[in-house]
C-alpha atoms as a printed R data frame, in Angstrom:
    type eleno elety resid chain resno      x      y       z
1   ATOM     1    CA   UNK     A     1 45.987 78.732 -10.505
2   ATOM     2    CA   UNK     A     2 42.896 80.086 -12.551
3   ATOM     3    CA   UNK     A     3 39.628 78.593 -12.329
4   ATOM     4    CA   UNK     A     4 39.336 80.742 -15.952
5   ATOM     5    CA   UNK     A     5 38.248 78.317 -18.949
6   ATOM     6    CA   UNK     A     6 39.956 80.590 -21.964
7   ATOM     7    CA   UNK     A     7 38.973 79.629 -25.886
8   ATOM     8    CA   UNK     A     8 41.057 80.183 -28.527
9   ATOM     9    CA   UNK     A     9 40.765 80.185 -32.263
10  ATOM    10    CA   UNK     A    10 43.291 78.696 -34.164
11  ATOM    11    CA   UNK     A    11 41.535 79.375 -37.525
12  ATOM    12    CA   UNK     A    12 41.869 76.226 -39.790
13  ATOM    13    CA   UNK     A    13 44.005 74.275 -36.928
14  ATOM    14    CA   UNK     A    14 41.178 74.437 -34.516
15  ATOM    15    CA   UNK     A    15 39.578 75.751 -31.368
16  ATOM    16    CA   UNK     A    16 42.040 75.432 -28.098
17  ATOM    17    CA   UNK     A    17 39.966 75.251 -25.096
18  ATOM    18    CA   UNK     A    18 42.173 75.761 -21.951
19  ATOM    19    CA   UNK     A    19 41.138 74.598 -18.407
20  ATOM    20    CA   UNK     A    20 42.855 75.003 -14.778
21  ATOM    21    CA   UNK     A    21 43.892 71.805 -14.769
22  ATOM    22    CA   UNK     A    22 43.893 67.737 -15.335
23  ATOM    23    CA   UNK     A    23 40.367 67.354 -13.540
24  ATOM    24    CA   UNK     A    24 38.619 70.089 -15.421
25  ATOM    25    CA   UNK     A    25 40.156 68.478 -18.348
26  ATOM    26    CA   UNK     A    26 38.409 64.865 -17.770
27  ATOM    27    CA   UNK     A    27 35.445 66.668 -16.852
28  ATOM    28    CA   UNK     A    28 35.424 68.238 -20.068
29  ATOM    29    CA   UNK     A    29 35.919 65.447 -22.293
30  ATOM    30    CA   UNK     A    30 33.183 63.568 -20.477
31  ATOM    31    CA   UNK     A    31 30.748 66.038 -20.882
32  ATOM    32    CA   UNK     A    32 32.091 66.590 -24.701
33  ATOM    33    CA   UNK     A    33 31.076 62.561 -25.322
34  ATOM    34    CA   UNK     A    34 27.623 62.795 -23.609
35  ATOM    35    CA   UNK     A    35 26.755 65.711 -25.827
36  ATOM    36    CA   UNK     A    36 28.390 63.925 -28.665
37  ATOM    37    CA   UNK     A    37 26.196 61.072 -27.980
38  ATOM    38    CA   UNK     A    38 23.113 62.801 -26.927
39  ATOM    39    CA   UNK     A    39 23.123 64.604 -30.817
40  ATOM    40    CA   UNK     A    40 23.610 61.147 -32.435
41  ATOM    41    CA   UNK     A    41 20.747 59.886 -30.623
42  ATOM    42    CA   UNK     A    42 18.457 62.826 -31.137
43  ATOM    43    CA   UNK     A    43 19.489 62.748 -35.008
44  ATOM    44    CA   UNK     A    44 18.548 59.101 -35.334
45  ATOM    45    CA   UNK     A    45 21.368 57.353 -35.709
46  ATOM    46    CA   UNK     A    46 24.141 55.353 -33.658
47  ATOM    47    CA   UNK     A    47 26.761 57.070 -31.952
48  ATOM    48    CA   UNK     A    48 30.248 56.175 -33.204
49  ATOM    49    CA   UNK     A    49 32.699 57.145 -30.770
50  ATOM    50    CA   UNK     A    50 36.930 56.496 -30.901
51  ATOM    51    CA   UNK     A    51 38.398 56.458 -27.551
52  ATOM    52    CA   UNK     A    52 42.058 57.126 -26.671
53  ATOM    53    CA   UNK     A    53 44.371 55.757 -24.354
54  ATOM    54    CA   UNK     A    54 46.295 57.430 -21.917
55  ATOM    55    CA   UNK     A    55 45.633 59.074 -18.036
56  ATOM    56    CA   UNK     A    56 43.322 61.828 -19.090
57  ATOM    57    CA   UNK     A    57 40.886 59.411 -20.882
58  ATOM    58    CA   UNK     A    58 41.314 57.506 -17.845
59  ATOM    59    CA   UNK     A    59 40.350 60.025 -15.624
60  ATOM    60    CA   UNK     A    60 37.310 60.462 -18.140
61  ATOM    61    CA   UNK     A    61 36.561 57.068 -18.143
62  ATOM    62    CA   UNK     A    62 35.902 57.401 -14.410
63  ATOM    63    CA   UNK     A    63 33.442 60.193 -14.492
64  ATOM    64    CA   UNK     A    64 31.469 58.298 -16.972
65  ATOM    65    CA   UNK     A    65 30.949 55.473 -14.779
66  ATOM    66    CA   UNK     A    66 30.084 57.317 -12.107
67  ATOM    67    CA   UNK     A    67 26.023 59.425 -11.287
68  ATOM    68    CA   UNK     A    68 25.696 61.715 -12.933
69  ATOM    69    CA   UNK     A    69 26.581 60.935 -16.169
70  ATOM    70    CA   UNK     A    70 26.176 57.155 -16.408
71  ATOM    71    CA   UNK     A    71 22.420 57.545 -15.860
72  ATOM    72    CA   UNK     A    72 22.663 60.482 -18.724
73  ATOM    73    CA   UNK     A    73 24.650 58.384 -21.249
74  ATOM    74    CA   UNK     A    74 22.565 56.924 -23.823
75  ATOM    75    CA   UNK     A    75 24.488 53.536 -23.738
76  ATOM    76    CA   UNK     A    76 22.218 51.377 -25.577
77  ATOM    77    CA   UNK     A    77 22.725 53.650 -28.847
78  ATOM    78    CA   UNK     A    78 26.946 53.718 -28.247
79  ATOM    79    CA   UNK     A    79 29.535 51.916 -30.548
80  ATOM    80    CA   UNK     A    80 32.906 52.451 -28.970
81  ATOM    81    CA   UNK     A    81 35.997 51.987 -30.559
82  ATOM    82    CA   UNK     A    82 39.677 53.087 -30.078
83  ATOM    83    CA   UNK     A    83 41.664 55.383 -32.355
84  ATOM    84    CA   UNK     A    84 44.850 52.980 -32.125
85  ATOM    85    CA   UNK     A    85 45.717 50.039 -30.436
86  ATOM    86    CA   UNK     A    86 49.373 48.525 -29.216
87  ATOM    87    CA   UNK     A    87 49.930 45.020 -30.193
88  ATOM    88    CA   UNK     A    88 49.047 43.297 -27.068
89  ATOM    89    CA   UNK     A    89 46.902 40.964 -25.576
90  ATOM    90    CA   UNK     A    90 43.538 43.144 -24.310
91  ATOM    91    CA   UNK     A    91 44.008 41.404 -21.063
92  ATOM    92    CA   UNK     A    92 47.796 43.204 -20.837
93  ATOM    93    CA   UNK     A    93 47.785 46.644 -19.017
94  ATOM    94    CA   UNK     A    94 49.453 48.492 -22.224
95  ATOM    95    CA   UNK     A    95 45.761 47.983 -23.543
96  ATOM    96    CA   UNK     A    96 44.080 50.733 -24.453
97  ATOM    97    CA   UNK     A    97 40.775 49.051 -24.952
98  ATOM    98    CA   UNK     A    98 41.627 46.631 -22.405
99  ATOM    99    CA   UNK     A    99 42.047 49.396 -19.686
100 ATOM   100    CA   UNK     A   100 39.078 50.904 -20.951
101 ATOM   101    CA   UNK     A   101 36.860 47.848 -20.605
102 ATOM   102    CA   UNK     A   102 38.448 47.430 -17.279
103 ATOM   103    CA   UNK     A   103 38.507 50.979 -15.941
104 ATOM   104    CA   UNK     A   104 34.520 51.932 -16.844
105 ATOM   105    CA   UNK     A   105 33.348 49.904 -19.536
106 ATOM   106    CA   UNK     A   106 32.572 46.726 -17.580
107 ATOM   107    CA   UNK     A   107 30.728 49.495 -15.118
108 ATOM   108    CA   UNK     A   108 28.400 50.924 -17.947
109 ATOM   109    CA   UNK     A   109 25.642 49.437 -18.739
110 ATOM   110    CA   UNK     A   110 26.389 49.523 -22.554
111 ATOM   111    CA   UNK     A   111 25.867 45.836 -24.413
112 ATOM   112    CA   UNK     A   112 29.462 44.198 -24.951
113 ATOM   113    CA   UNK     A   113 28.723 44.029 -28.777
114 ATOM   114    CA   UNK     A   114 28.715 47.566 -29.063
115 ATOM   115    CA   UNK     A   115 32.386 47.895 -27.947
116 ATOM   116    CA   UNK     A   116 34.592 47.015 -30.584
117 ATOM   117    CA   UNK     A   117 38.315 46.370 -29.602
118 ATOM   118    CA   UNK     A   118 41.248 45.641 -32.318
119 ATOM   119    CA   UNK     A   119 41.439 42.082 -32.363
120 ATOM   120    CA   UNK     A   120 45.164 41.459 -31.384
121 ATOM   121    CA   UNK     A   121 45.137 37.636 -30.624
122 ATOM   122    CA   UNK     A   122 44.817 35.074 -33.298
123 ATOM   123    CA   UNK     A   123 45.292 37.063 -36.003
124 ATOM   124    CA   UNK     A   124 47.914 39.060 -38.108
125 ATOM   125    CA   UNK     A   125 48.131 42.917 -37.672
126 ATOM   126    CA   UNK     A   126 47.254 42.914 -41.041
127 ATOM   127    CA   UNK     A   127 44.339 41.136 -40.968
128 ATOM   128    CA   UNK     A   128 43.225 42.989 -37.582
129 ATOM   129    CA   UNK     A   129 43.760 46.506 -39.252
130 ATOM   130    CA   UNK     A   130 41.166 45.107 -42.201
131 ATOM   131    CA   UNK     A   131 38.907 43.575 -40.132
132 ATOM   132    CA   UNK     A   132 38.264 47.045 -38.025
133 ATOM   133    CA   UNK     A   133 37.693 48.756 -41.488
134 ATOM   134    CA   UNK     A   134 35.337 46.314 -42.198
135 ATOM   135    CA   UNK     A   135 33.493 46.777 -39.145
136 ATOM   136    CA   UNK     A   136 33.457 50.530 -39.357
137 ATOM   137    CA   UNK     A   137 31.874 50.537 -42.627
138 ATOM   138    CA   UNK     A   138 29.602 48.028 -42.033
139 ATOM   139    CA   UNK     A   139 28.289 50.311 -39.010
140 ATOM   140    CA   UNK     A   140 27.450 53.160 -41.534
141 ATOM   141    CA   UNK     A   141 26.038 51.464 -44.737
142 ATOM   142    CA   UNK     A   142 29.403 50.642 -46.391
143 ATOM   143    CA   UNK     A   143 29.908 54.388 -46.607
144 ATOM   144    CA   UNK     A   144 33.169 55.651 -48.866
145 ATOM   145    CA   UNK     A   145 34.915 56.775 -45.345
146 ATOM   146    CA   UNK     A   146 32.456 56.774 -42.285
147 ATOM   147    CA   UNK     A   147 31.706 59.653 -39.488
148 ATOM   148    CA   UNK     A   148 32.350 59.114 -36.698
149 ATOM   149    CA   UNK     A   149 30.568 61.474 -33.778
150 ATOM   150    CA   UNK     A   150 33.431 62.076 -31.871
151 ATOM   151    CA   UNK     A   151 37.281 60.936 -32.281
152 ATOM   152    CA   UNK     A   152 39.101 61.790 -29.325
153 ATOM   153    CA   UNK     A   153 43.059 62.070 -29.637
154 ATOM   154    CA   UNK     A   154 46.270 62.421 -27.639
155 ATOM   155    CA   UNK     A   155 49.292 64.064 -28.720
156 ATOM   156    CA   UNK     A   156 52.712 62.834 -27.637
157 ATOM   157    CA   UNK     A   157 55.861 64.699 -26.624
158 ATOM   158    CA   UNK     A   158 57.092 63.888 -30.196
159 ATOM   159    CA   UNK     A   159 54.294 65.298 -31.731
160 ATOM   160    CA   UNK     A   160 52.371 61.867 -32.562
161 ATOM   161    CA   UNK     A   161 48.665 61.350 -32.383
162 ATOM   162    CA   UNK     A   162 46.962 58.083 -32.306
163 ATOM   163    CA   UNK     A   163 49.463 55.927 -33.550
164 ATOM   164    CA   UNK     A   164 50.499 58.356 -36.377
165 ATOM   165    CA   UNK     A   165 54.268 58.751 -35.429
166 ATOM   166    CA   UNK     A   166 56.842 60.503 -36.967
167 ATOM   167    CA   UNK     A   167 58.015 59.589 -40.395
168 ATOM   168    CA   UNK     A   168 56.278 56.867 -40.629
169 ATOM   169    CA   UNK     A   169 53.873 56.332 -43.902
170 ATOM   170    CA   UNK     A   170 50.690 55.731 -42.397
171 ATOM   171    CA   UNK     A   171 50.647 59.860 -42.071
172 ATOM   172    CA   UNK     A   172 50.084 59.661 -45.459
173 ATOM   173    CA   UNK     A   173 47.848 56.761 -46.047
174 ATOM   174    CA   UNK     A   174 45.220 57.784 -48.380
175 ATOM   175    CA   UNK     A   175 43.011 54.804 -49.382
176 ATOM   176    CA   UNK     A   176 42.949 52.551 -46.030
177 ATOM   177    CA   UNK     A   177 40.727 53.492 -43.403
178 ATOM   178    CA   UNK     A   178 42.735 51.896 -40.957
179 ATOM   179    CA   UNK     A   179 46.264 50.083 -40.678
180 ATOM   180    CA   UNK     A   180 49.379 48.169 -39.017
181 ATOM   181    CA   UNK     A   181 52.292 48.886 -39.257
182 ATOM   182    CA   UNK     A   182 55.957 48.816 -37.785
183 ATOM   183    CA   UNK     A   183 56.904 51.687 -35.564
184 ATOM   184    CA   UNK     A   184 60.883 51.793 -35.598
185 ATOM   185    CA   UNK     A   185 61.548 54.171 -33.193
186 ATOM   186    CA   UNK     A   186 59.901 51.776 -30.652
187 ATOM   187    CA   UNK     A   187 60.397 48.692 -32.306
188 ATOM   188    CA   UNK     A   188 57.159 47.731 -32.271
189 ATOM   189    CA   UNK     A   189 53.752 46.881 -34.336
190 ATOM   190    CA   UNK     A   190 50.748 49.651 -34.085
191 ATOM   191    CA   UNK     A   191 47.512 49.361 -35.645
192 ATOM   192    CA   UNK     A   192 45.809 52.918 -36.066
193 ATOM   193    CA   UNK     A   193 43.159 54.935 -37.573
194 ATOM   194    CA   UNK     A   194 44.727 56.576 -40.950
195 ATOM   195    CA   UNK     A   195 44.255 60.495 -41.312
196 ATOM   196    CA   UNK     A   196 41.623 59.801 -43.949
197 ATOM   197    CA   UNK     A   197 39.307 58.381 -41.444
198 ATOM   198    CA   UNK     A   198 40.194 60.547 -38.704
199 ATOM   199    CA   UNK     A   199 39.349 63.595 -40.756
200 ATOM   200    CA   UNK     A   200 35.805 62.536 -41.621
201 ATOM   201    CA   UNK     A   201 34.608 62.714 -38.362
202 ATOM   202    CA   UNK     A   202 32.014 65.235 -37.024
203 ATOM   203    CA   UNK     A   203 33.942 66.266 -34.040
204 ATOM   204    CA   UNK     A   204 37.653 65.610 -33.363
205 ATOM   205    CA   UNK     A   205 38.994 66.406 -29.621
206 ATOM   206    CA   UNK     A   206 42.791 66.544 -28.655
207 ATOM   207    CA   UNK     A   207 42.861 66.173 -24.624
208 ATOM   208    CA   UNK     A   208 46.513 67.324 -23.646
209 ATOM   209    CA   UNK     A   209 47.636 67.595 -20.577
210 ATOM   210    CA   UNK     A   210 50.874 68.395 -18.319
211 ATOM   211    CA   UNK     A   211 53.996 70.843 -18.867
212 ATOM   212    CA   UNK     A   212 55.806 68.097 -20.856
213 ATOM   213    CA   UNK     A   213 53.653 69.115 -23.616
214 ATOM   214    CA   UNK     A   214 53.684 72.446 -23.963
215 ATOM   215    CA   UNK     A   215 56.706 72.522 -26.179
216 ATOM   216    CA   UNK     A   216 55.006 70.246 -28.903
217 ATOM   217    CA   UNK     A   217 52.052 71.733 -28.516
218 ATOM   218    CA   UNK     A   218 53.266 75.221 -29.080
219 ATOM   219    CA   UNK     A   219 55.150 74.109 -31.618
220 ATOM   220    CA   UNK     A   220 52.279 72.728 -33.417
221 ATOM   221    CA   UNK     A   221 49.462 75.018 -33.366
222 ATOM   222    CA   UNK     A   222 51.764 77.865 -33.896
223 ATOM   223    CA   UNK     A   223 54.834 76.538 -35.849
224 ATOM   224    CA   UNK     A   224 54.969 75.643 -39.830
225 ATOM   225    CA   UNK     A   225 53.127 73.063 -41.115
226 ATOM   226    CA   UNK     A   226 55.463 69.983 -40.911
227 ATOM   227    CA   UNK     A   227 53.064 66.576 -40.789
228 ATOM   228    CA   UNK     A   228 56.438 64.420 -41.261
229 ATOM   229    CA   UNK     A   229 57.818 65.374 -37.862
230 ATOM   230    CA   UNK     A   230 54.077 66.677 -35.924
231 ATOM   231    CA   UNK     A   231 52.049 63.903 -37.161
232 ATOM   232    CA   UNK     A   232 49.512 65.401 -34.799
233 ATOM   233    CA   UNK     A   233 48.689 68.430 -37.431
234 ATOM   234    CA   UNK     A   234 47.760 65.988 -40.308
235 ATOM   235    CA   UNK     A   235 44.658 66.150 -38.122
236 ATOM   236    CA   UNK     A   236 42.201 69.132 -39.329
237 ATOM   237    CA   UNK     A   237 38.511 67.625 -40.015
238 ATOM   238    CA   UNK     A   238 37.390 68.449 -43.981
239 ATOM   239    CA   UNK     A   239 33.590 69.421 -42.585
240 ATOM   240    CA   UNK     A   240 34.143 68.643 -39.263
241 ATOM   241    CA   UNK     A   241 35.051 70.538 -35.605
242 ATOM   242    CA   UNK     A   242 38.155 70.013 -34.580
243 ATOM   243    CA   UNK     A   243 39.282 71.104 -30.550
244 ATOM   244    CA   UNK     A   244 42.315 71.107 -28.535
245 ATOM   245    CA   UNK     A   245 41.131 70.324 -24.372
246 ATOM   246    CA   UNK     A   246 44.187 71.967 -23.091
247 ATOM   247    CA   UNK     A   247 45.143 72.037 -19.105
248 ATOM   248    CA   UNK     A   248 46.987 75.743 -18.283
249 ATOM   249    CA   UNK     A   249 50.222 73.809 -17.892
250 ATOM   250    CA   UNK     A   250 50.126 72.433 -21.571
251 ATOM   251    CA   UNK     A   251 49.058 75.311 -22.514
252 ATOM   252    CA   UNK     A   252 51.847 77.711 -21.034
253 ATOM   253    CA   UNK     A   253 53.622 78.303 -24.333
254 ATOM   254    CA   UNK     A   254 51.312 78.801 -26.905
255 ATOM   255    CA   UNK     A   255 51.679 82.366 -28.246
256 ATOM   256    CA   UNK     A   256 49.810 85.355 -27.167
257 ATOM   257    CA   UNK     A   257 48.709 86.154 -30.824
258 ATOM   258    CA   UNK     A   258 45.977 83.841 -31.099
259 ATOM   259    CA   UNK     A   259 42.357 85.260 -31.340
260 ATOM   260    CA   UNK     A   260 40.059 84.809 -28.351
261 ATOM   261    CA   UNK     A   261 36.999 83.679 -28.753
């Protein structure tokens, strides 16, 4: 296997970054949130950063608890939050924030009022999906649709992101910021960041790993346009950055066309 790290550009669907494998990949998107963080900080203002769940942000999650980049972090100027959430208890394993809190969180020395989980107990999805909006604005001045500093994303097998899965509406929600709904093919309730909010940000960052993806992931950075069944390419920032972390194996079918950068 290569040690290479290869760029390339994807014009208007982005920058693919490809690493040797799911370590480098971590490694990467840890060092992606402390610059993130370090350019909020030096601009003035509060870093808003949306997690994802999954094993490579675990992985990630790990790094950051660890020297030397939990003494680098600047955790007192951090508001996490999560892209999506399942509709479980945050003390149930299926958790993304849960895991999160669990895995580094509780390790960091970041002040528990800064992390900002879904609420998914005592409460309606509905009600959870608005309150999260509410929050989010409220962290940026009421703004039309806030910026966040870094979103980072997975990408399913189906071609989902976040919890944007195929055929379902939300991929077309354009006036919430954030919403619940009813996932058939799993039978289940989501709550999710919208494409409208997810496209604000300043920097958006797929992390996909593993040879299971490389199908979907060739098919949708070199395939038609098709947001319906590849929710994942409703996701191109307006005036932001948008980059796929790619390990070679996920990365073994993309087409040889694309530029390098």
């Amino acid at each position: 296997m290569t040690n290479e790290v290869r760029t390339l550009d994807y014009g208007d669907r982005g920058s693919v970054v490809v690493v040797p494998d799911g370590d480098a990949l971590a490694n990467m998107a840890a060092n992606l949130l402390l610059t993130s963080a370090e350019e909020a900080t030096a601009a003035g203002h509060r870093a808003l950063i949306a997690l994802s769940g999954g094993s490579t942000p675990k992985k990630m999650g790990e790094l950051l608890a660890m020297a030397p980049l939990i003494e680098r972090i600047p955790w007192d100027n951090l508001e996490i939050f999560w892209g999506d959430e399942r509709w479980v208890p945050l003390a149930d394993p299926e958790s993304n924030a849960g895991e999160a809190i669990r895995g580094f969180l509780d390790q960091a020395p970041i002040d528990p009022e800064h992390i900002h989980p879904f609420a998914t107990e005592g409460i309606s999805p509905e009600d959870s999906a608005a309150a999260m909006e509410r929050t989010v604005r409220d962290l940026q001045g009421n703004a039309d649709v806030p910026r966040f500093d870094l979103i980072l994303l997975g990408m399913g097998d189906d071609g989902h992101t976040a919890s944007l899965f195929p055929g379902t509406a939300a991929v077309h929600e354009t006036g919430r910021l954030v919403v619940s709904h009813h996932v058939d093919k799993l039978d289940t309730t989501r709550l999710t960041f919208t494409p409208r909010l997810l496209n604000a940000a300043f920097k958006v960052a797929f992390l996909v790993g593993g040879e299971g993806k490389a199908e979907m992931l060739a098919k949708v950075l070199d395939g038609p346009v098709d947001v319906d069944t590849m929710p994942s390419q409703a996701i191109h920032p307006a005036s932001g950055h948008l980059t796929w972390i790619v390990d070679e194996a996920a990365a073994s079918q993309l087409a040889r066309n694309a530029r390098h950068g």
